[in-house]
C-alpha positions in Angstrom: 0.0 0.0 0.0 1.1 3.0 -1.4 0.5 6.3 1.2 0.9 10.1 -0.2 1.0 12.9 1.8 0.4 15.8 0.5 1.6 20.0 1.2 -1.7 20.3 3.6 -0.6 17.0 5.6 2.3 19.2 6.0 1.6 22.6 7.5 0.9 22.2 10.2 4.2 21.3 11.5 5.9 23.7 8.9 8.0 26.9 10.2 6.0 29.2 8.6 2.6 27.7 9.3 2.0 28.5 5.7 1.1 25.7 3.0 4.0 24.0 1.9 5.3 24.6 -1.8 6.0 21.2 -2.3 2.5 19.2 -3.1 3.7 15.6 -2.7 6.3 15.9 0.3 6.9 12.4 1.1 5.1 9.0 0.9 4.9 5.9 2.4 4.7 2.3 1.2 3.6 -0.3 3.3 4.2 -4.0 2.8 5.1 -7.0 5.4 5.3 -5.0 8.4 7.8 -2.5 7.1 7.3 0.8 6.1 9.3 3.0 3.1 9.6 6.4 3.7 10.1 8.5 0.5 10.5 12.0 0.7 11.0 14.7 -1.7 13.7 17.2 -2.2 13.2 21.0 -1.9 12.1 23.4 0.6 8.8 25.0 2.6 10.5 28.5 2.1 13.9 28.4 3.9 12.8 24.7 5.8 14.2 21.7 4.7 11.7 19.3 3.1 10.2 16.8 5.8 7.6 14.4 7.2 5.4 15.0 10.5 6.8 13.3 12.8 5.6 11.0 15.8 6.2 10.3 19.3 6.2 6.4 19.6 4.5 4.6 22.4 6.4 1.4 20.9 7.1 -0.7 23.9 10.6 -1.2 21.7 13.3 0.1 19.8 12.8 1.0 16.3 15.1 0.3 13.3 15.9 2.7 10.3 17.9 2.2 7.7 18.5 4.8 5.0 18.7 2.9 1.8 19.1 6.4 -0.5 20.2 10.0 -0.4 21.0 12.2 2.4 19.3 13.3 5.8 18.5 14.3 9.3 16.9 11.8 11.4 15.8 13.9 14.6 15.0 12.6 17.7 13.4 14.3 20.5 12.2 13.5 24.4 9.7 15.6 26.3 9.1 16.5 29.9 5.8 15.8 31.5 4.3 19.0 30.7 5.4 18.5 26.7 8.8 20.6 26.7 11.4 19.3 25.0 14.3 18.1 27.6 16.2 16.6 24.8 17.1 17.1 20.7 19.2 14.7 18.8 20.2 15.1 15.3 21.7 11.7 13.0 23.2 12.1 9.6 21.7 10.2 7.3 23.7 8.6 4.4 22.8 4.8 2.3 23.9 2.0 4.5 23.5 4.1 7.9 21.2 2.6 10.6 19.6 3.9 13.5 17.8 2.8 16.5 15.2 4.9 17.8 14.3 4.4 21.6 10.5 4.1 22.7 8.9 7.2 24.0 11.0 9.3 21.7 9.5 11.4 19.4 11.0 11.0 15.2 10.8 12.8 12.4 13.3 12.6 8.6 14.2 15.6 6.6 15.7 15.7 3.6 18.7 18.1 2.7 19.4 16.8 -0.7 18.9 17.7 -3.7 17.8 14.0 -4.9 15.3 12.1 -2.7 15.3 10.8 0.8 14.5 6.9 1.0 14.2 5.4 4.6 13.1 1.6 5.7 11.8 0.9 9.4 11.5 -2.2 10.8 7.7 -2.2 11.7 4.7 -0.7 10.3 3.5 0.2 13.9 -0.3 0.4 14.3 -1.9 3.7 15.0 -2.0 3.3 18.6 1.6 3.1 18.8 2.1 6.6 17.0 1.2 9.9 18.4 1.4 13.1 16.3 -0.5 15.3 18.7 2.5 16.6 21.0 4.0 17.7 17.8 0.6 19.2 15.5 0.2 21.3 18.5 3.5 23.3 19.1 3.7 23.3 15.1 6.4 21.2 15.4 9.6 19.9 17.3 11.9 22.0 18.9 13.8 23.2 16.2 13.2 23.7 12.3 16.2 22.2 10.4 16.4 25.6 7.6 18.7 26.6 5.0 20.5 30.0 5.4 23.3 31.2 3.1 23.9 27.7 2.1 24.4 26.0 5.3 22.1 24.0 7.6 21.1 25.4 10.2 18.7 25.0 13.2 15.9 27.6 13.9 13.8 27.8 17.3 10.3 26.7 17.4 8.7 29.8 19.1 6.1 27.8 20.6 8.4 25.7 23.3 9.6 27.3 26.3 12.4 25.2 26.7 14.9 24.5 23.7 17.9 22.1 25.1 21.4 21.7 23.3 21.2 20.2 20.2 23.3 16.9 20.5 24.9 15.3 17.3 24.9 11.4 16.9 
């Protein structure tokens, strides 16, 4: 099964809270408890291309394996009261694999210019994945953006709290 999301799946987790110029931003394909992520190259204004995100309630680890192109995997831990207490960034390159602890919260962006392909090791049901932490502050902690041709890592206005960004 075949999974397209589309620019207005998007917004509202985008910097700019604006609808995002790229129409198809990612997909997902489904088949024998695995899931493909696929997603697009370009930007939402200076923002990197990316998909939602989650917060997994996963009772274990998660496996991803980029199979194609170039990324950020970000991983992020909230407090009790939904502030971020933690911010992790992973390179992404083919080959690289990452395991992603339960209760954090997950989301891939693309800073290629050719697309971002991504396996994980389980489809996860929907009571497993929680987007709502992350639709309502409009994102995670920080908005992976483009300025003067570097990456770069903007604050999401609507946390309180944005800890040290920590490199894996």
């Amino acid at each position: 099964m075949v999974i397209t999301k589309t620019n207005k799946d998007l917004k509202p987790v985008l910097m700019t809270q604006s609808e995002g110029k790229i129409k198809e931003p990612y997909y997902l394909i489904i088949d024998n408890d695995q899931v493909i992520f696929v997603i697009s190259a370009g930007h939402n204004g200076i923002e990197f291309n990316k998909t939602v995100g989650y917060f997994s309630n996963f009772p274990g680890m998660q496996l991803f394996k980029c199979l194609y192109g170039k990324g950020i995997l970000i991983m992020q831990r909230n407090d009790e009261n939904g502030e971020a207490k933690e911010f992790k960034v992973v390179s992404l390159n083919p080959g690289r694999q990452i395991v992603v602890p339960a209760g954090c919260g997950m989301c891939l962006v693309n800073i290629s210019t050719n697309l971002l392909v991504v396996i994980r090791n389980n489809k996860l049901d929907k009571k497993y994945k929680n987007s709502k932490p992350i639709l309502e502050k409009g994102g995670f902690a920080y908005y992976i953006v483009e300025k003067k041709g570097e990456i770069s890592f903007e604050p999401n206005p609507k946390y309180l709290i944005h800890p040290q960004i920590t490199p894996e």
